[in-house]
Residue frames relative to the residue before (quaternion, step in Angstrom):
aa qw qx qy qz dx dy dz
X 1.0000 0.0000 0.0000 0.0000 0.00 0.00 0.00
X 0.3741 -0.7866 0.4281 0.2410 3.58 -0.60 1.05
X 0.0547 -0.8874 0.4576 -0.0145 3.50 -1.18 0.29
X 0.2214 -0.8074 0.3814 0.3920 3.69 0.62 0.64
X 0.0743 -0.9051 0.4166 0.0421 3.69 0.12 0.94
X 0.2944 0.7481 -0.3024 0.5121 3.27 2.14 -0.30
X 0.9365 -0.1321 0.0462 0.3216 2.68 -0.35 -1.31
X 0.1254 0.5218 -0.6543 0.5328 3.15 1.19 1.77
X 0.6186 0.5392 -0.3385 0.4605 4.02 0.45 -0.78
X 0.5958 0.5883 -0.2260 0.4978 3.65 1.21 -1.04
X 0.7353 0.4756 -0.0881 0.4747 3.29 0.52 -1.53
X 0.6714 0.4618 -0.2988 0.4967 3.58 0.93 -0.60
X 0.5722 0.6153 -0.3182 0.4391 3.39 1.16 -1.41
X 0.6906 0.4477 -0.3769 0.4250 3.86 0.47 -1.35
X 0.4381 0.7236 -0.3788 0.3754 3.91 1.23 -0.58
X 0.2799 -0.5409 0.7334 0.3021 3.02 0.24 -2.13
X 0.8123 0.2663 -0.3842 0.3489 3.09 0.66 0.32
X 0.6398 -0.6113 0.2841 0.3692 3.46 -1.17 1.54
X 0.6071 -0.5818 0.3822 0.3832 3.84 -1.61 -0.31
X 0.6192 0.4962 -0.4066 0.4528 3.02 1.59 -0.86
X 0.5339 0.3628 -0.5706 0.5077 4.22 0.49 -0.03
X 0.7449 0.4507 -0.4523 0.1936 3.51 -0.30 0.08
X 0.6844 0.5752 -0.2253 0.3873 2.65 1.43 -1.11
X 0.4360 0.6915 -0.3163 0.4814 3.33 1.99 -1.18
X 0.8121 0.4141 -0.1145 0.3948 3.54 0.50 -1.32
X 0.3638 0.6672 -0.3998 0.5125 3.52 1.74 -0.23
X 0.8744 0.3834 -0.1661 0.2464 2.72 0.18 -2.08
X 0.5685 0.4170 -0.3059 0.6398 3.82 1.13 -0.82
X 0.6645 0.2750 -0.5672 0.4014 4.11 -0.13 -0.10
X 0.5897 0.5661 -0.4406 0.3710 4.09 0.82 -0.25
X 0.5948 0.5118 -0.2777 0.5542 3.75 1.04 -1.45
X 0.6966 0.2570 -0.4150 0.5258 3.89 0.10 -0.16
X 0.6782 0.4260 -0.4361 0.4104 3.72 0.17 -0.73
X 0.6386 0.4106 -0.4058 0.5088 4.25 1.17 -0.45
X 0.6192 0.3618 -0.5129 0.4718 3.97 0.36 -0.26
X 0.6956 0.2979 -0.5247 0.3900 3.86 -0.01 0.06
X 0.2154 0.6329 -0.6300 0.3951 3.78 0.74 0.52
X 0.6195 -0.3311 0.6444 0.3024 3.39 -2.10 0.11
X 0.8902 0.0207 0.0605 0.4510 3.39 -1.74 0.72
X 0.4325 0.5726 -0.6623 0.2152 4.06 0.54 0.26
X 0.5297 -0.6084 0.5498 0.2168 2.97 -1.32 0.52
X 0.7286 -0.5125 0.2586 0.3736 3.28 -1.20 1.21
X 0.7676 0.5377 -0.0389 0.3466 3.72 0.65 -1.79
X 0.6286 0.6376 -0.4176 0.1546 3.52 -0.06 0.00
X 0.0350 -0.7124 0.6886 0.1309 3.17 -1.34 -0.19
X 0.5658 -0.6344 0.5044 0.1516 3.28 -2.12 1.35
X 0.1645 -0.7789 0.5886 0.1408 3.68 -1.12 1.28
X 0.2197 -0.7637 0.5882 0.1504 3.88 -0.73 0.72
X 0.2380 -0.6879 0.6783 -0.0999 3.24 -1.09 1.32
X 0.1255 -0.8501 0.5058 0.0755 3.38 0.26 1.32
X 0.5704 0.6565 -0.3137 0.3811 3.29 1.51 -1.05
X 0.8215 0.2482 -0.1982 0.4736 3.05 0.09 -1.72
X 0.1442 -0.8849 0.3606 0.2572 3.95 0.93 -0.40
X 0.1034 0.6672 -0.5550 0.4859 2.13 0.34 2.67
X 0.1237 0.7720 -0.6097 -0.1301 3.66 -1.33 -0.42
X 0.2824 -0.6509 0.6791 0.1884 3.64 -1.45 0.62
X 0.4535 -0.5450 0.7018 0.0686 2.40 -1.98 0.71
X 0.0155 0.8176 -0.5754 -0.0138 3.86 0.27 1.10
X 0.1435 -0.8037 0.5705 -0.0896 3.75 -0.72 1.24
X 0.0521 0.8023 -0.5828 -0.1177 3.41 -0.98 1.30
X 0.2244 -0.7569 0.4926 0.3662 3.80 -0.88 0.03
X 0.6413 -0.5482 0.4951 0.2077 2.65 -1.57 0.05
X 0.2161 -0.7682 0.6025 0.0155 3.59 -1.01 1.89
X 0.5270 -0.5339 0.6377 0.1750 3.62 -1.12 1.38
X 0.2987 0.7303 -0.5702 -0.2286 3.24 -1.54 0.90
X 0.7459 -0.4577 0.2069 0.4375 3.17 -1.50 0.19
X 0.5907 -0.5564 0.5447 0.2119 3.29 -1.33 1.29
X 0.0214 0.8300 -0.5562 -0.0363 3.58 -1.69 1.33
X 0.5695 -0.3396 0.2649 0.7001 3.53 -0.62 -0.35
X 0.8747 0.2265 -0.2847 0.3202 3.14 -0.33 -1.50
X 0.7350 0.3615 -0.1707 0.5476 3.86 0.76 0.30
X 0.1197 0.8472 -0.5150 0.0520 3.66 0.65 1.40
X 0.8874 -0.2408 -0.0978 0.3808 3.57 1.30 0.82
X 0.5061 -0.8357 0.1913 -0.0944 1.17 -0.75 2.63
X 0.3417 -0.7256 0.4141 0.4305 4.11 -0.79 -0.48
X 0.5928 -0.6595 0.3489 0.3033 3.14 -0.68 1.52
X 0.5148 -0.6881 0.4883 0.1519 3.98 -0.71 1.27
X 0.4464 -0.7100 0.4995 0.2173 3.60 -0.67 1.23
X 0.1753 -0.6992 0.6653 0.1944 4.54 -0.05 1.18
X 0.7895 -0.4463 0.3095 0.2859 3.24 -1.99 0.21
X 0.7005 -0.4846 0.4069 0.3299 3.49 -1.62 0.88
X 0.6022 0.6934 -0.3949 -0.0252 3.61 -1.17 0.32
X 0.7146 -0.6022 0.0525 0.3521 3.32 -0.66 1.36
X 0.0306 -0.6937 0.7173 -0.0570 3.79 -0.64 1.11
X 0.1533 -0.7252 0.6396 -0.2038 3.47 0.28 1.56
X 0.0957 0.7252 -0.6027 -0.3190 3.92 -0.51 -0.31
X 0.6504 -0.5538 0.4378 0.2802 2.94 -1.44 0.47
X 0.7669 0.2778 -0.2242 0.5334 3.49 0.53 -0.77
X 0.5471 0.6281 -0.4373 0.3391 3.66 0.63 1.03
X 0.3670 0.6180 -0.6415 0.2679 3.38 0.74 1.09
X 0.7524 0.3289 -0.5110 0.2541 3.87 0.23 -0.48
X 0.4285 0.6884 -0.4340 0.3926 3.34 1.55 -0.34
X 0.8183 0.2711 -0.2222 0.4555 3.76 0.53 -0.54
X 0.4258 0.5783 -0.4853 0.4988 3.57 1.42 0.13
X 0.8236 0.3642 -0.2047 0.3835 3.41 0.81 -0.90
X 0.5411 0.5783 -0.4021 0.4593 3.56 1.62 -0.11
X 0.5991 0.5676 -0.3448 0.4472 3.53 1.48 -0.81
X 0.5555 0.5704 -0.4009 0.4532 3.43 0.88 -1.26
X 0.7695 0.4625 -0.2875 0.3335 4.08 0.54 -1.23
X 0.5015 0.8223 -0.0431 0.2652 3.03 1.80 -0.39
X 0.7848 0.1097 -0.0442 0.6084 2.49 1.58 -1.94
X 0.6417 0.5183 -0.4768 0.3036 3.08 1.36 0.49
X 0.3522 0.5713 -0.5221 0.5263 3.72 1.88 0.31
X 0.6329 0.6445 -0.3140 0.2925 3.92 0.44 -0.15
X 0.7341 0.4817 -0.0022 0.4786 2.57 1.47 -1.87
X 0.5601 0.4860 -0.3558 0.5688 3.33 1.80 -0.84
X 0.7464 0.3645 -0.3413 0.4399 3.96 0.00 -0.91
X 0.6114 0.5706 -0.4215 0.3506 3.59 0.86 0.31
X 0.6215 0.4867 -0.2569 0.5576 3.04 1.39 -1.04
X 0.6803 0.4976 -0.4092 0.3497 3.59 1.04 -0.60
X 0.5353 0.6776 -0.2277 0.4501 3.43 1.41 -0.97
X 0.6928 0.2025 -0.3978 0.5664 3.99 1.68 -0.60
X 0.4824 0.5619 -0.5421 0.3971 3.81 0.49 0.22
X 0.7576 0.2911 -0.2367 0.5341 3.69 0.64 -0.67
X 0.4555 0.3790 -0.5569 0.5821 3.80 0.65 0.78
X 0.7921 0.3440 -0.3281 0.3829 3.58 -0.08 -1.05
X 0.8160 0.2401 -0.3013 0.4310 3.75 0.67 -0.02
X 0.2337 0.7681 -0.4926 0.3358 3.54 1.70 0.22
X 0.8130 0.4591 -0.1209 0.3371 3.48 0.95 -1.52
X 0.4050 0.7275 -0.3246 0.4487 3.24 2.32 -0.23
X 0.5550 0.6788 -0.4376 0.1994 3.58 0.78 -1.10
X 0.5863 0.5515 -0.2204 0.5510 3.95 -0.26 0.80
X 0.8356 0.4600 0.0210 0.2995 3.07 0.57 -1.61
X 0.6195 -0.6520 0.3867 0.2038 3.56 -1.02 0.84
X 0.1558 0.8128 -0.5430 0.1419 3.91 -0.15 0.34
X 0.2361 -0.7590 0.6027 0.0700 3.25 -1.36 1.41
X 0.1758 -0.8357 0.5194 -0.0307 3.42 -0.49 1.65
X 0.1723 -0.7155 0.5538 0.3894 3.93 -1.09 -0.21
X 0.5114 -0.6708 0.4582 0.2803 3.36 -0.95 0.82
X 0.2012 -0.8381 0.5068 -0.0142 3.02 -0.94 1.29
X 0.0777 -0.8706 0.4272 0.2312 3.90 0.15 0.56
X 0.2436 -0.8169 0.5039 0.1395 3.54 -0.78 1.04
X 0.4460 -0.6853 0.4524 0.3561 3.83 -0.45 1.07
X 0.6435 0.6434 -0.2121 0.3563 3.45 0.69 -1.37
X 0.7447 0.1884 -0.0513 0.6382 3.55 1.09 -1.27
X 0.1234 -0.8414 0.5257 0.0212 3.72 -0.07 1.03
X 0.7083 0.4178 -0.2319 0.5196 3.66 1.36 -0.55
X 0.8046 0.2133 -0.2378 0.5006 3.16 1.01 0.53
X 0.4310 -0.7809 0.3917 0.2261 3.36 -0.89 1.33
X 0.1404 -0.8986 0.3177 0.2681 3.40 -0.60 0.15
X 0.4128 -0.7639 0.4043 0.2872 4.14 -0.15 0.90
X 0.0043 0.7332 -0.6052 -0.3099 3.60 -0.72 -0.15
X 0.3478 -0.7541 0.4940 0.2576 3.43 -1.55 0.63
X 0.7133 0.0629 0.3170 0.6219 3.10 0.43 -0.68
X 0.7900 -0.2705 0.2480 0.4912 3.87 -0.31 -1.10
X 0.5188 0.5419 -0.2534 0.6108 2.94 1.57 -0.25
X 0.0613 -0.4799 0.8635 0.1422 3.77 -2.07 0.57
X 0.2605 -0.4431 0.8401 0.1734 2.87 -2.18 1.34
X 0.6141 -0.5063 0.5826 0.1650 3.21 -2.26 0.18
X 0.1771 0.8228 -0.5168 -0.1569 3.54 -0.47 0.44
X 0.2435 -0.9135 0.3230 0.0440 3.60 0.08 0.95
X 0.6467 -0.6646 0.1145 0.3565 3.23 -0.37 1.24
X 0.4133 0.5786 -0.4211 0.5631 3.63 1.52 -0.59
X 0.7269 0.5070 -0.2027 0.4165 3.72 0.42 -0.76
X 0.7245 0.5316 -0.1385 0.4163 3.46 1.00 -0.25
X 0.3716 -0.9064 0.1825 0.0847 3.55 -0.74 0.65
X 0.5288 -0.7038 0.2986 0.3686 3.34 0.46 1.65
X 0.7639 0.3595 -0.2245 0.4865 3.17 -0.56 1.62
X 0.7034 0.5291 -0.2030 0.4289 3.40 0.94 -1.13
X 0.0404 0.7602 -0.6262 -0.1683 3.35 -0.62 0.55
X 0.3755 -0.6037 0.6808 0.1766 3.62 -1.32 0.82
X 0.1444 -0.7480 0.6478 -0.0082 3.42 -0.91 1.20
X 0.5608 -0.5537 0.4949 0.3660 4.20 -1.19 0.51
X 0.8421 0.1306 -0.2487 0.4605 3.05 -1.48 0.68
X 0.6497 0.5992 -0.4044 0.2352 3.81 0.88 -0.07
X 0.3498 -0.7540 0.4177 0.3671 3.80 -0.38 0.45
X 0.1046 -0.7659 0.6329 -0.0441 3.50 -1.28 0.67
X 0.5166 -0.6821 0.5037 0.1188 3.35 -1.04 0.90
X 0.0840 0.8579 -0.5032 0.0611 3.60 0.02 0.29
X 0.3708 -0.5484 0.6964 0.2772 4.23 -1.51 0.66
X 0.4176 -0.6235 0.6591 0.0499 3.01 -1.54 0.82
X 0.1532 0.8743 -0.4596 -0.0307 3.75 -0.08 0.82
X 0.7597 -0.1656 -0.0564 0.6263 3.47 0.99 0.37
X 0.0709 -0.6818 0.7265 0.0482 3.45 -1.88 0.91
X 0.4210 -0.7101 0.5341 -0.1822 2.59 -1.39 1.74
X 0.0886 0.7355 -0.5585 -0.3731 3.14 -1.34 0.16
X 0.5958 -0.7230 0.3176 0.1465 2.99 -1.36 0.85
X 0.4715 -0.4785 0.3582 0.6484 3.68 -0.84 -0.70
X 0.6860 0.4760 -0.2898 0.4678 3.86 1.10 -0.87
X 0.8311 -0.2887 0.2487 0.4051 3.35 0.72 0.34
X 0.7826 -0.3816 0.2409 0.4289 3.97 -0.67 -0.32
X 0.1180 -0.8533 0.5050 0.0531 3.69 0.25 1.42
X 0.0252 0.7265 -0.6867 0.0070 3.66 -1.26 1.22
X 0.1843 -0.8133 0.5502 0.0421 2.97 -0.78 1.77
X 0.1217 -0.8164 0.5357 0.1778 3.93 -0.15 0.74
X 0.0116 -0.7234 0.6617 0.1970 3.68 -1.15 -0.28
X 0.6358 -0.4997 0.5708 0.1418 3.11 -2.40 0.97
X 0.8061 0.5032 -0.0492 0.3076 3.14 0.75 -1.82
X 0.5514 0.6847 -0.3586 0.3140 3.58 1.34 -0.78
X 0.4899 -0.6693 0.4201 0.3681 3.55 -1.08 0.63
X 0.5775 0.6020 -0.3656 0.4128 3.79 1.50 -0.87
X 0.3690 0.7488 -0.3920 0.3868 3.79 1.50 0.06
X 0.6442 0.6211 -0.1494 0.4206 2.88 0.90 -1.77
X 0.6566 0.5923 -0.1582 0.4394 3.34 0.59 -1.85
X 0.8066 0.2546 -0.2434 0.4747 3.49 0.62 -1.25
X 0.4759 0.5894 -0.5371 0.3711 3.66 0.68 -0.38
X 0.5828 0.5903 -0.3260 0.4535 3.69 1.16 -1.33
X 0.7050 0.5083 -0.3636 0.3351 3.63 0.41 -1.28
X 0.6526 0.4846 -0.3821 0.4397 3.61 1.14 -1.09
X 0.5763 0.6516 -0.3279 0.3684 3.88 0.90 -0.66
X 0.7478 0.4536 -0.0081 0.4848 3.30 0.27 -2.24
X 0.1470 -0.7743 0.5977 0.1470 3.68 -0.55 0.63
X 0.4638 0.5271 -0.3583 0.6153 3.82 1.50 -0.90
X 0.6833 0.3661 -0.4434 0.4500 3.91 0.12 0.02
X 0.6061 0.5625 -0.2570 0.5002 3.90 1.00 -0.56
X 0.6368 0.6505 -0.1206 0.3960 3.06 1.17 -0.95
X 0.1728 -0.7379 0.4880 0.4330 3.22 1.03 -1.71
X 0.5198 0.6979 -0.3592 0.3373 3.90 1.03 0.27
X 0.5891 -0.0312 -0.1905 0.7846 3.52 1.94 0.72
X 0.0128 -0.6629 0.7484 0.0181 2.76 -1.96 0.68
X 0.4352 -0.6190 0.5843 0.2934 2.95 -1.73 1.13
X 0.2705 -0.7857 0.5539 0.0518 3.22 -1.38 0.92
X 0.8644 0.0575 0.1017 0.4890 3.35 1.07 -0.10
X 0.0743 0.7909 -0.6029 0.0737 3.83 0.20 0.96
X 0.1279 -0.6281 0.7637 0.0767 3.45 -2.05 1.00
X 0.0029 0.8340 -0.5517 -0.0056 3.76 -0.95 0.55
X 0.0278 0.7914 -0.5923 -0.1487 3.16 -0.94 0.62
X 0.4476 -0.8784 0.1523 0.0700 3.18 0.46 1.16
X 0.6661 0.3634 -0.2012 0.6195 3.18 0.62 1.57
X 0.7788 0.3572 -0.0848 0.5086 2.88 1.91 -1.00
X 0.7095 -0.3045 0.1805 0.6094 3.35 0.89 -1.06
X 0.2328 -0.7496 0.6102 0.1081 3.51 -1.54 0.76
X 0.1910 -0.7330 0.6099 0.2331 3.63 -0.94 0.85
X 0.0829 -0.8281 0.5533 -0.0345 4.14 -1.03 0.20
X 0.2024 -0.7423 0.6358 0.0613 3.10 0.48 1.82
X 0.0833 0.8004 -0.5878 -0.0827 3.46 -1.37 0.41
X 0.2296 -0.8153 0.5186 0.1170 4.31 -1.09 0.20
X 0.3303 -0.5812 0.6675 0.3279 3.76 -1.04 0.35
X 0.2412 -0.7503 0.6122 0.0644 2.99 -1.60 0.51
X 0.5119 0.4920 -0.0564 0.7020 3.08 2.19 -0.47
X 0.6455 -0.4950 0.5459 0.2008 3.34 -1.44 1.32
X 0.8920 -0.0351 0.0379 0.4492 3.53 -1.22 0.80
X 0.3931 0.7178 -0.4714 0.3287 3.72 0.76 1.37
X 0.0273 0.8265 -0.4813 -0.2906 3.08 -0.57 0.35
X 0.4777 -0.6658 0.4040 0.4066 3.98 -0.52 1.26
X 0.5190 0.7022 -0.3696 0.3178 3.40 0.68 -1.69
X 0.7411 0.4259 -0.0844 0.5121 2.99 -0.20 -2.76
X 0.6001 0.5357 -0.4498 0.3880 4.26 0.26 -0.54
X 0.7064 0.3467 -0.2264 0.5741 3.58 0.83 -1.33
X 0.6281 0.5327 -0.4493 0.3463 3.69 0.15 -0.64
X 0.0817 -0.8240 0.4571 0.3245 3.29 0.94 -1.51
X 0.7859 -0.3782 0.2116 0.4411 3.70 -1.11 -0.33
X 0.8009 0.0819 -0.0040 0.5931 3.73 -0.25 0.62
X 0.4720 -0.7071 0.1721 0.4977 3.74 1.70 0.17
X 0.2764 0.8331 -0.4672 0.1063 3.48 1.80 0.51
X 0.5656 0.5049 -0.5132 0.4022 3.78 0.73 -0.19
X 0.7934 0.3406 -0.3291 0.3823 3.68 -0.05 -1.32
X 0.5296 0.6182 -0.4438 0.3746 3.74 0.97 -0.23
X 0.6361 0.5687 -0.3166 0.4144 3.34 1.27 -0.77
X 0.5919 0.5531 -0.3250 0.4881 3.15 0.92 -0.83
X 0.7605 0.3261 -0.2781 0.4877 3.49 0.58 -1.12
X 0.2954 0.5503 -0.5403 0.5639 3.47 0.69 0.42
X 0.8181 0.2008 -0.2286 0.4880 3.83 -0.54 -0.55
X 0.6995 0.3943 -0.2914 0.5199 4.02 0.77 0.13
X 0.5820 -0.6590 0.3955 0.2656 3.48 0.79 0.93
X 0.7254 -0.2661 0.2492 0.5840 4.34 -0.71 -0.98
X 0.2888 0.7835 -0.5356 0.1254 3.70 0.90 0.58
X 0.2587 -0.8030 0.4571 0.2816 3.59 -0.59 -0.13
X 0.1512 0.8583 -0.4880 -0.0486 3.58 -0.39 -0.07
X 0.5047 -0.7128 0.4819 0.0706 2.76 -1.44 1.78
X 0.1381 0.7733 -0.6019 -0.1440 4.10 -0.60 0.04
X 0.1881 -0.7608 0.6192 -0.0485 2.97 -1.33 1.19
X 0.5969 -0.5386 0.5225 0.2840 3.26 -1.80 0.35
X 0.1659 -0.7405 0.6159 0.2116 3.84 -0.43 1.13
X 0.0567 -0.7533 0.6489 0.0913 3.78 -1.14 0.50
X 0.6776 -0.5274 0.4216 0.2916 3.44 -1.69 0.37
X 0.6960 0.4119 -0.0642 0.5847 3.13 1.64 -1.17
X 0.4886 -0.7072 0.4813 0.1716 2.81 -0.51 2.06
X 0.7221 0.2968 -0.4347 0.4489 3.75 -0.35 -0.68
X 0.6948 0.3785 -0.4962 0.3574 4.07 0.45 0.28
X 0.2585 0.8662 -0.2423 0.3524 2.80 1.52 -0.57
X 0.8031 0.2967 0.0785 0.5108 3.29 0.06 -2.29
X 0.4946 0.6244 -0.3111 0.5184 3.64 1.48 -0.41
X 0.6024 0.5874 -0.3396 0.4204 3.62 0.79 -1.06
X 0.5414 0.8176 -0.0282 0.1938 2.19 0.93 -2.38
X 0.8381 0.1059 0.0422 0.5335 3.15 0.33 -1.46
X 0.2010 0.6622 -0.6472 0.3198 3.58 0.65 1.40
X 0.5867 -0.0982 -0.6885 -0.4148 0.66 -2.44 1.06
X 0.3934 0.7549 -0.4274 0.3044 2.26 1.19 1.57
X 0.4414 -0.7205 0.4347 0.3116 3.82 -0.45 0.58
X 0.0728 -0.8158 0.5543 0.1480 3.55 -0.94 1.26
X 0.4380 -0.6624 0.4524 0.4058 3.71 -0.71 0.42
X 0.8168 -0.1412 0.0121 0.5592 3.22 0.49 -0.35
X 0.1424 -0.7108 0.6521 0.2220 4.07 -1.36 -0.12
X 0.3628 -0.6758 0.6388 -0.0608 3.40 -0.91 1.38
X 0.2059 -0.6800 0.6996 0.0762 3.63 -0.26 1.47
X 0.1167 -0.7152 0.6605 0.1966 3.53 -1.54 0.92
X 0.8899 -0.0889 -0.0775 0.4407 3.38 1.23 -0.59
X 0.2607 -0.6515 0.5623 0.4375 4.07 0.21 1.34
X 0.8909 0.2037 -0.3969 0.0848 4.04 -0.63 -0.24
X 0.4581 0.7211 -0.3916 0.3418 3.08 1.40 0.83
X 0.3918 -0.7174 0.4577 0.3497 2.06 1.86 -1.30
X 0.6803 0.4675 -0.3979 0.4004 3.72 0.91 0.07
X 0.0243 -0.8179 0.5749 -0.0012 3.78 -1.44 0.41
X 0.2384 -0.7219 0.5752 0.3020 3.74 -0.79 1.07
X 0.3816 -0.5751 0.6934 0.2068 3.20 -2.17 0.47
X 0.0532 -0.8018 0.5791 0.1376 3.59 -0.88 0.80
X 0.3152 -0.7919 0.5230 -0.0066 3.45 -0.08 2.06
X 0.4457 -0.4930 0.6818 0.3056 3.60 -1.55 0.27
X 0.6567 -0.5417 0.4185 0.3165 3.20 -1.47 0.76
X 0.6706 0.5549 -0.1661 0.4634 3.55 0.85 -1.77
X 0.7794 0.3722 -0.1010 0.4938 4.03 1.29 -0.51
X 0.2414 0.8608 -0.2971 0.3353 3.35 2.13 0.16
X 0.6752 0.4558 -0.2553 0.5208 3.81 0.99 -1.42
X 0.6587 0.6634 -0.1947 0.2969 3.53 0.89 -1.58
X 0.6678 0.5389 -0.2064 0.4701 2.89 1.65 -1.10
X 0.7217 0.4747 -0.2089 0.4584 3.11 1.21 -1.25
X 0.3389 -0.7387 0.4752 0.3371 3.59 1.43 -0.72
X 0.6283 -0.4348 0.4993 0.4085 3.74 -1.41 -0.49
X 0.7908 -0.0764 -0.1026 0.5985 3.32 -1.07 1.48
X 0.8630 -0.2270 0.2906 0.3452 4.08 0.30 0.39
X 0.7375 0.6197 -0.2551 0.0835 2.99 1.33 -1.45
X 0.5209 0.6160 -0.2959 0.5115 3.58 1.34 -0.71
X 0.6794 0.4154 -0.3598 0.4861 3.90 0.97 -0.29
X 0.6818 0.4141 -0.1699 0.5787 3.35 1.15 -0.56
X 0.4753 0.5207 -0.4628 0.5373 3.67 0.73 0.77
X 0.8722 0.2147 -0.1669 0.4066 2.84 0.44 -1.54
X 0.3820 0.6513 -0.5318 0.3835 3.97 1.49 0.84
X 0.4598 0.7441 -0.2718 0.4012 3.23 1.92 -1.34
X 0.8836 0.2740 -0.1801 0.3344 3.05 -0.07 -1.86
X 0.7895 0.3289 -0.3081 0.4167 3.43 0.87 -0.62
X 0.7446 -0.5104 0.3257 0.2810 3.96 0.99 0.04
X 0.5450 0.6297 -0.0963 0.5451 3.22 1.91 -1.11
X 0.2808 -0.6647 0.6456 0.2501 3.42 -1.47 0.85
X 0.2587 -0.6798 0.6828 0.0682 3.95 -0.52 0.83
X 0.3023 -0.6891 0.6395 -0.1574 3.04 -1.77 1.47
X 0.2569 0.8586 -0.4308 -0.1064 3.70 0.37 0.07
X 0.0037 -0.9145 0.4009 0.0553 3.03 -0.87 0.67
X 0.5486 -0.4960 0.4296 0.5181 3.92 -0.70 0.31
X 0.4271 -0.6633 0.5932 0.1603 2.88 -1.35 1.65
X 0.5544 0.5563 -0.2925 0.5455 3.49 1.21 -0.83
X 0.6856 0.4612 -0.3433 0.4466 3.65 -0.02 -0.44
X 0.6400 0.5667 -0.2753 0.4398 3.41 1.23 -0.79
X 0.5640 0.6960 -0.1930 0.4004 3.30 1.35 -1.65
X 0.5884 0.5783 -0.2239 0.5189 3.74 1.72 -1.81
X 0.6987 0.5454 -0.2753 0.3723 3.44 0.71 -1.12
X 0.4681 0.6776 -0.3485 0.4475 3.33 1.14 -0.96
X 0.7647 0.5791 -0.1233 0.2545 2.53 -0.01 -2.28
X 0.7991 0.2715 -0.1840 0.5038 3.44 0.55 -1.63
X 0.5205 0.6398 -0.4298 0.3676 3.74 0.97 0.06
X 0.6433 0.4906 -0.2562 0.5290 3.50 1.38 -0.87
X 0.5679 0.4511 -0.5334 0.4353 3.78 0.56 -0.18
């Protein structure tokens, strides 16, 4: 039975992919497409003739034997090879080949979309938003030829993602899928933050500050404990930049977020001080280094600030530094003193 095996060999080659996967895959997508034939015989297997581009179908049956004492049933005994080609199976294999190389051609191309973004994971990528009728809870990004996935868990209360607009996006994991190579991006991640900062901050590229620690609530506000690693830096002034043109950029790509930057310290009670700008604590009172917990003693007039809206500015800065925080009225404390000494 003929077969243009050349230049199926041609066609596979421009792919990347070798002859012997095709030919492997020729041969088992033919042997299943001959056993649903009429009358094939259980046994067979598919021979490729690359030369003459051709291939048999070589078919053995099966011989009954005679039942014994020690062996009252038996397994019937493979008879000799020989060619059960059908005749009327060229469009049947014109069209099994056709399914063949294009299952080949698809898991190849998927195989370079997941190399080339396998290595993205981590990483920062500028996509155009693509809306998909079909999937309404999730937005979709193109990359290049590729759409990553951005999924509502992954998105940011508030944001809307408009078509044709570009949008920056973390990469947080590629997959492969059942459709092929899954790239799942997110809006919301704190490591967003971090990189938007890296493209800004050159003393971050450098290694002369590092971020030590991010808390986000995403959409709303971002704390960023930060450090010099380098003589006569300032981290702060590094992220802020001149006239604040660096962190504006950043917020530029994060919609009405806010974002706090702080000083990251070894010493937890400065630490949690940073922490809990912008407000000013008088003092923090570790209760326990392995719990992990510490009170803030707050001025009365700087109490809300500390705590933030709905909590949130106290719960950032538990976030960023790890610590359960306590706050309390420095002034209330002051009373205690006071009436303890009479």
């Amino acid at each position: 039975m003929e077969l243009d095996l050349a230049g199926m060999h041609q066609l596979a080659a421009e792919q990347g992919i070798d002859a012997e996967t095709l030919d492997n895959a020729l041969a088992e997508a033919l042997r299943l497409a001959y056993l649903k034939t009429p009358h094939a015989a259980k046994h067979a297997r598919v021979e490729l003739d690359a030369r003459a581009g051709s291939f048999t179908v070589w078919a053995q049956d099966e011989i009954p034997q005679e039942p014994t004492e020690d062996n009252p049933h038996p397994a019937p005994q493979l008879g000799e090879e020989y060619d059960d080609t059908p005749r009327d199976f060229g469009r049947l294999a014109a069209a099994t080949a056709r399914q063949v190389i294009t299952q080949l051609f698809r898991r190849a191309a998927d195989e370079k979309v997941f190399g080339a973004f396998s290595g993205q994971k981590g990483n920062l990528i500028t996509g155009i938003v693509q809306q998909d009728a079909k999937d309404p809870a999730n937005v979709h990004v193109a990359v290049g030829d590729v759409e990553a996935i951005l999924p509502r868990r992954e998105q940011v209360p508030g944001e809307r993602y408009r078509h044709g607009e570009r949008l920056r996006v973390y990469v947080v994991n590629v997959a492969r899928g059942l459709k092929g190579p899954e790239i799942i991006v997110s809006r919301s991640h704190p490591e967003l933050v971090r990189r938007l900062f890296e493209r800004e901050v050159p003393e971050l590229a450098s290694g002369a500050v590092s971020i030590m620690s991010i808390a986000r609530e995403a959409g709303a506000r971002t704390k960023i404990a930060v450090r010099a690693n380098a003589q006569g830096v300032n981290p702060k002034g590094a992220l802020i930049g001149p006239g604040g043109s660096r962190v504006r950029a950043v917020m530029e790509n994060l919609g009405q977020e806010k974002i706090d930057i702080v000083d990251w310290s070894a010493d937890p009670a400065q630490f949690v001080a940073a922490a809990l700008s912008p407000a000013h604590a008088t003092e923090v009172q570790v209760v326990s280094e392995k719990n992990k917990t510490a009170i803030a003693f707050i001025h009365d007039d700087q109490l809300s600030l500390a705590i933030g809206k709905e909590g949130q500015n106290a719960r950032l800065a538990a976030k960023l530094t790890g610590w359960k925080i306590g706050i309390e009225s420095e002034e209330a404390r002051a009373k205690k003193a006071e009436q303890g000494e009479h």
